[in-house]
C-alpha positions, 0 to 999 in steps of 0.5 A: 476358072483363071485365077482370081486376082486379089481385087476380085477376091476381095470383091468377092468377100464384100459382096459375101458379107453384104449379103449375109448382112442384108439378111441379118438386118433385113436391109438391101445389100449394100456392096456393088460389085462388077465382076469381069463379064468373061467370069465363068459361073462356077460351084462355091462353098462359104464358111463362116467362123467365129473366132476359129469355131465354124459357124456354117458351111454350104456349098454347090458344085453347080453355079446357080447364074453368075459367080457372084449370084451363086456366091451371094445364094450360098453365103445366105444358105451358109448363115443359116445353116441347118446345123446351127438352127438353135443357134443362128448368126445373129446382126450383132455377131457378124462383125466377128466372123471370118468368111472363107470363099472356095471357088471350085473347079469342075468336079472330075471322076478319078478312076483310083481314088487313092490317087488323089493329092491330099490338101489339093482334092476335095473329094465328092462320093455318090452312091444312088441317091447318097452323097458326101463331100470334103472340101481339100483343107479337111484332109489337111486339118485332121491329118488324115491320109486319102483312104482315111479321106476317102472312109471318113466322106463315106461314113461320115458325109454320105451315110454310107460303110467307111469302104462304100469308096471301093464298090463299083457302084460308087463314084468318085469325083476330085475337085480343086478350089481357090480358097481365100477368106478376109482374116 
């Protein structure tokens, strides 16, 4: 994915909030938005936070369509997500969430997992039917090394022994994204 210049961010960002708008008040999308036809489709992740508390994160490395189409799916996935089913984005708080948009690259094996650059690689481990992943900040965030990274997906993402990562029948996968928010 070419990088995306701030009026396509920002294109991105609006088409992201009217989505989850038109779900939360159940009105049709508001934002038009055209993005360049040459745009590959590409794996997305949104975040939503409210005042720096995650309110929901969901995400997919495999585009569902068009960038925008995949992004507009995943935003509404992401204000729903299952995790704050108690306790769901309601209209009258979207005005106070923060939406951060990470565009992926293609995920691609690493043949040492240790090799991975923390803070640019996201991290994708599967093991059968078993999988987790880490967006590239989460390393960063929590000051963990990548063999921390790399136990902390495991156990924590996939279900799976913190040492799953060495095994031979576990795949790694690293990523990069193009993370912009509108704070």
């Amino acid at each position: 994915m070419p990088p995306l210049n701030e009026t396509l961010r920002r294109q991105l960002l609006a088409a992201a909030r009217s989505a989850i708008a038109g779900l939360l008040t159940g009105t049709p999308e508001s934002a038009s938005v055209e993005l360049p036809p040459d745009l590959p489709g590409s794996g997305v992740f949104v975040t939503l936070r409210k005042f720096g508390s995650l309110r929901g994160c969901i995400g997919t490395f495999l585009p569902h369509g068009s960038l925008l189409e995949t992004l507009r799916s995943i935003a509404i996935s992401a204000a729903r997500d299952p995790r704050f089913v108690q306790m769901p984005i309601s209209a009258n708080e979207l005005k106070d969430i923060t939406i951060e948009i990470s565009i992926l690259s293609p995920l691609a094996p690493i043949a040492d997992p240790l090799a991975l650059e923390v803070g640019v690689h996201g991290i994708y481990v599967r093991r059968g039917h078993q999988s987790g992943c880490f967006l590239p900040d989460v390393a960063t965030e929590r000051g963990w090394t990548a063999q921390a990274f790399l136990a902390n997906c495991c156990e924590q993402k996939a279900g799976l022994d913190p040492n799953a990562w060495r095994s031979p029948g576990t795949e790694v996968f690293v990523f990069t994204v193009q993370k912009f928010c509108d704070s």
